[in-house]
N, C-alpha and C positions, 0 to 999 in steps of 0.2 A: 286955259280950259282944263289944267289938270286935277282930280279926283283924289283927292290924297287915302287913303286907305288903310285903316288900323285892324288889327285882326287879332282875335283872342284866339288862341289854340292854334297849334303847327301840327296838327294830325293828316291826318291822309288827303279829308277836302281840300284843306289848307293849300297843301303841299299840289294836289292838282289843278285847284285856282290860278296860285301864284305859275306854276308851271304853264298852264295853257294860256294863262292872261300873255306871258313875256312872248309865248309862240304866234302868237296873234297880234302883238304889238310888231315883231319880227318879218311879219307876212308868212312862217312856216309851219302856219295853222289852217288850215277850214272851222268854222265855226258852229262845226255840227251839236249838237245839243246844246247852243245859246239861243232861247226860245225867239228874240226879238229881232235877229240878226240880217235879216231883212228887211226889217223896219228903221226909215231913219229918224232918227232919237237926237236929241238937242247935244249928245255927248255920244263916241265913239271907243272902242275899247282900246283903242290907242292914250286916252286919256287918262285910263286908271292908273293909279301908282302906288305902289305896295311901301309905305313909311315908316310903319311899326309892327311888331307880332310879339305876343307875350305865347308863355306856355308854361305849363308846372312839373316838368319831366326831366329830372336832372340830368341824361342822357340828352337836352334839346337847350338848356337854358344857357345862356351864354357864347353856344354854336355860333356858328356861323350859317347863316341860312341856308344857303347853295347849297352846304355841303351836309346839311339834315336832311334837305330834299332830295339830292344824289343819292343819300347812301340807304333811301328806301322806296323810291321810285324809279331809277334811273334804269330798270329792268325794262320796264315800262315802256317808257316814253324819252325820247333827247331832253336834256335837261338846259336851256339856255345860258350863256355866257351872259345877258343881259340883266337876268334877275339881278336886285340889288343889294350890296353886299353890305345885309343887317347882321347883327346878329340879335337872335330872339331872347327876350327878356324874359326876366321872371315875374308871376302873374300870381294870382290870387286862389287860392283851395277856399277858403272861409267857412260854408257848413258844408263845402261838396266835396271832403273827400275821403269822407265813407267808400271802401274796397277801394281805394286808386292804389294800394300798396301791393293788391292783386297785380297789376298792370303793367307798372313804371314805380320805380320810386321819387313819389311825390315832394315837393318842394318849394316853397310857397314864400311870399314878402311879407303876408300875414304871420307868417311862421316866425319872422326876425322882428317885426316893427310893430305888429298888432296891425289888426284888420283896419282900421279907421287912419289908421298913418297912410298904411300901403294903398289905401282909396287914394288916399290926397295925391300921392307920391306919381301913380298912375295916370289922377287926371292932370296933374302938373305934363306929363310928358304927351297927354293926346293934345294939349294944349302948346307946347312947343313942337310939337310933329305937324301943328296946323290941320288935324285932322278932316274929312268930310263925311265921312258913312264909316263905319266900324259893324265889319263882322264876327256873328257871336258864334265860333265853330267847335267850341269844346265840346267834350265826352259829353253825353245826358244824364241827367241828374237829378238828385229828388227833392223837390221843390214846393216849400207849402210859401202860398201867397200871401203878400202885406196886406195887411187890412189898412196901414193909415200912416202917411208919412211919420209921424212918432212910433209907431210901431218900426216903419225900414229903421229911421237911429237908435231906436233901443235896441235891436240886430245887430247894430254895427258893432254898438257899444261892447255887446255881449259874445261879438264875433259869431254870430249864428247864422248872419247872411250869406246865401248862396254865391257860388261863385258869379254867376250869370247876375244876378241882381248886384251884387257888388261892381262889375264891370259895366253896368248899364247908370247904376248912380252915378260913378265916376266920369260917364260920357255923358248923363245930362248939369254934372260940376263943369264941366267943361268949356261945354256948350254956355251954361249960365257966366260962368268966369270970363270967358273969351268974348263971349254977346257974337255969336257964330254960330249958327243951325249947325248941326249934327244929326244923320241918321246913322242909326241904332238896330240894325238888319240883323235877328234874333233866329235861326238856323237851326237851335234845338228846343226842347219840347217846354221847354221851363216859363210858365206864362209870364209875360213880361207886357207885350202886345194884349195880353188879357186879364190883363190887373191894371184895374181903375186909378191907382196910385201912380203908376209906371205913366201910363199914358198919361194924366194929369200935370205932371211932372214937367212930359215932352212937351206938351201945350206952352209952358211957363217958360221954358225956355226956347221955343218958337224952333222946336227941334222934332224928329219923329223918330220912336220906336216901332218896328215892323216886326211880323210876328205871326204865330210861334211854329215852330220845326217844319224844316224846308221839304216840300212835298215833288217824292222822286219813285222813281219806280212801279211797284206794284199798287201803294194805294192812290196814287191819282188813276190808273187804268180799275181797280174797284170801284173808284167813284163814280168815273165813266159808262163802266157796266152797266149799274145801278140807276144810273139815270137813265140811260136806255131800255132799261126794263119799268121801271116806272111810267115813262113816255109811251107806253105800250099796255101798261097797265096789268103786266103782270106780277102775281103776285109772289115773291119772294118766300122763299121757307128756312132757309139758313146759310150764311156765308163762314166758309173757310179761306184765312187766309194768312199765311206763315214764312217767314223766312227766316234761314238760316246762313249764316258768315263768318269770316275768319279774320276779320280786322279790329281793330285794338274798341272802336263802338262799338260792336257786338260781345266782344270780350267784357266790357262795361256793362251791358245790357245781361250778361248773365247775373249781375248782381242783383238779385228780385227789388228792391225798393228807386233802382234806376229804372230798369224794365217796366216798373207798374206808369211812369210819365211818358213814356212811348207808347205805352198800350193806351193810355188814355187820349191820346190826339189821333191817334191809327181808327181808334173804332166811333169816336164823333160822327163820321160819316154815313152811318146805318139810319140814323134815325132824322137826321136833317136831309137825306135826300129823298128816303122814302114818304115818309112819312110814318112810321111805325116801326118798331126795334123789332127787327126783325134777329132772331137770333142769329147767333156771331162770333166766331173765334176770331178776331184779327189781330194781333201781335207778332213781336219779334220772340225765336222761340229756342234758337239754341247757336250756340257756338264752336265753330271745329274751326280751328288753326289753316289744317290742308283747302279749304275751300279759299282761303284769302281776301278780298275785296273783292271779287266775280260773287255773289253772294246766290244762294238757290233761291226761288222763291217758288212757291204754290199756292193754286186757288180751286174753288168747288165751290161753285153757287147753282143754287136748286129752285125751279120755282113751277108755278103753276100756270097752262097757258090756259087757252080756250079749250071747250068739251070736257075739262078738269084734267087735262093729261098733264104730266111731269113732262118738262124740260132739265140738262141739266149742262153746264158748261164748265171745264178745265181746264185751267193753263197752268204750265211750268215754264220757268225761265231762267235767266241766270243774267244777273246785272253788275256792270260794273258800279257798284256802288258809289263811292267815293267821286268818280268823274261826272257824275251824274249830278249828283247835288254843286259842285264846281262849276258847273255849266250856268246853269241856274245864277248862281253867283257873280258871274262878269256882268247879267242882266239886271239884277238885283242893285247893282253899284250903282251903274249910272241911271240908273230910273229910281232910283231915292235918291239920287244925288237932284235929278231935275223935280224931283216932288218940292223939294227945299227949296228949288228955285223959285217953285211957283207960289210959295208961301204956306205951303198944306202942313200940319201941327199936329202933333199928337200920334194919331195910326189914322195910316188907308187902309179900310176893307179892301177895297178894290184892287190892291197889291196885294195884301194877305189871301185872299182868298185865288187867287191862282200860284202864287209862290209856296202856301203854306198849308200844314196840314190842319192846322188850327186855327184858322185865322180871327186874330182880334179886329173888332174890341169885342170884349165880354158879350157874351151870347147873341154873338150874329150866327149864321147858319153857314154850314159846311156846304159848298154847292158841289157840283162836278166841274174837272178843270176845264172841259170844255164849253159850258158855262159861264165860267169865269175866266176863261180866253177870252172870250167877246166881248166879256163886260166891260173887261181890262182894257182890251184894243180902244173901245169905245170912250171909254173916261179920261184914257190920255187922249184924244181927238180932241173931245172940249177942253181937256185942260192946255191943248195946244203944244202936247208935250211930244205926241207923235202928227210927222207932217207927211202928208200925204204926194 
């Protein structure tokens, strides 16, 4: 019953997936912000297994895993004797890595063998790793969408494919080469889940891409708001809402043309919950080192109740960033992994839209996660994936 597990990027979620997966496989975890963890699920998180992780940071590539994870988390949290002893590979830049030289110095297989090699070379090893679900945790990235499978290889050709699309081909080669479903659990903002190509694709290879940018912190609880104020019927006059961080994502998100693909799946939410765009600052908005992965965040939504009076509501908070989307994570494995059992192709809404902040396919509607908790509880019932 094991879940084998490939993962692009050893940044911070990475590194506290893998961390709190092995605490829990351990028993030296509670399973606090794993959303289903009371629910039992055809697969247990003692099942997942971490096989493969790629990364582009020549400071990470060749490591030894344990000891990349140690030596930037272990502030933190115990770091397990169990994790297993990979080390992490080298992975794909292709057209993403515009400002990574800000960051890390970038390092890439496209860089040695060309882009189209280093695919092959990739899905040869999620194919010898006997992969089942692969997470897409890398930096965010700026990303214009395939219009048409000859367009994805003329990218290839030309090396202008994204990182994320490059690693998401490569696991539907995989998939296809192996004749083995694979999901494709897409964690940043780069539509993958919402490009009709992508999904297509997954179809063909009886495989599923999920998608896009894993929805944690303050805009699931905006979305929330939002639909409570709607249910209520009042009306909305402008949302504020911003955070600021000091982990190497945010450090990526000062790069204005990565920032503009998070700002675009953050603020979808204004006008498919209300029904009207209501005016809206929602983005990621600055970067400071000293704050770390605790990231600030702030909100200010203004609206109009009955008799015409203003209402007005504020929150500040401070998120563990990083853990949070991690959480999410251990739930995300095995519930794609049992999506693939039950035959399902392509993309679930019904998983996107409470996992993600954008959920594909191509223009379904952003609901509230409370919303799309129950839809979710409810779809896996008939699909017999949660038992009661």
């Amino acid at each position: 019953m094991t879940i084998k597990v490939g993962i692009f990027g050893s940044g911070l979620v990475s590194m506290h997936y893998i961390t709190g997966l092995y605490r829990l496989r351990e028993g030296t975890l509670k399973p606090y912000g794993v959303p289903f963890a009371d629910f039992k699920l055809p697969y247990n998180f003692t099942d997942e297994e971490v096989v493969t992780v790629y990364d582009v940071d020549e400071d990470k590539v060749g490591h030894e895993l344990r000891e990349v994870i140690k030596r930037n988390i272990n502030v933190d949290v115990p770091i397990p004797d169990s994790i297993p002893q990979l080390k992490i590979k080298k992975g794909i830049l292709g057209g993403s890595s515009a400002g990574l030289d800000k960051i890390f110095k970038p390092i890439g297989l496209d860089q040695e063998i060309g882009l189209e090699d280093a695919i092959e070379e990739i899905t040869r090893d999620l194919k010898r790793s006997s992969v089942d679900v692969v997470l897409n945790l890398i930096s965010t990235e700026n990303v214009e969408d395939v219009k048409s499978v000859e367009d994805l290889k003329s990218r290839i050709k030309e090396g202008r494919l994204s990182a994320s699309q490059a690693y998401a081909f490569a696991t539907y080669l995989a998939a296809i080469d192996s004749k083995k479903p694979i999901a494709f659990v897409n964690f940043i903002p780069s539509p993958l889940a919402n490009s009709d190509v992508f999904v297509e694709l997954y179809k063909e290879a009886s495989s599923v891409i999920l998608g896009d940018d894993g929805a944690t912190g303050a805009t699931p609880l905006t979305a929330d708001l939002l639909e409570h104020l709607k249910e209520r019927n009042r009306y909305v006059r402008y949302i504020v809402q911003f955070n600021i961080g000091g982990n190497t994502d945010f450090l990526a998100l000062s790069i204005p043309e990565r920032n503009l693909m998070k700002e675009k799946t953050k603020s979808s939410i204004v006008k498919d919950i209300l029904g009207y765009d209501a005016p809206h600052y929602i983005k990621p908005t600055g970067y400071i080192k000293e704050i770390g992965d605790r990231k600030f965040v702030s909100m200010d939504i203004e609206w109009i109740t009955f008799n015409g009076l203003i209402d007005e509501l504020i929150v500040n908070m401070r998120i563990n960033d990083s853990p949070a989307l991690a959480g999410l994570a251990v739930d995300a494995v095995r519930i794609s992994k049992a999506l693939l059992d039950k035959g399902e192709r392509g993309t679930v809404y019904e998983f996107n839209a409470f996992f993600m902040k954008n959920p594909g396919p191509k223009h379904m509607p952003n609901i509230s996660r409370i919303r799309a908790y129950y839809n979710l509880l409810e779809y896996l019932k008939k699909r017999e994936i949660l038992m009661n």
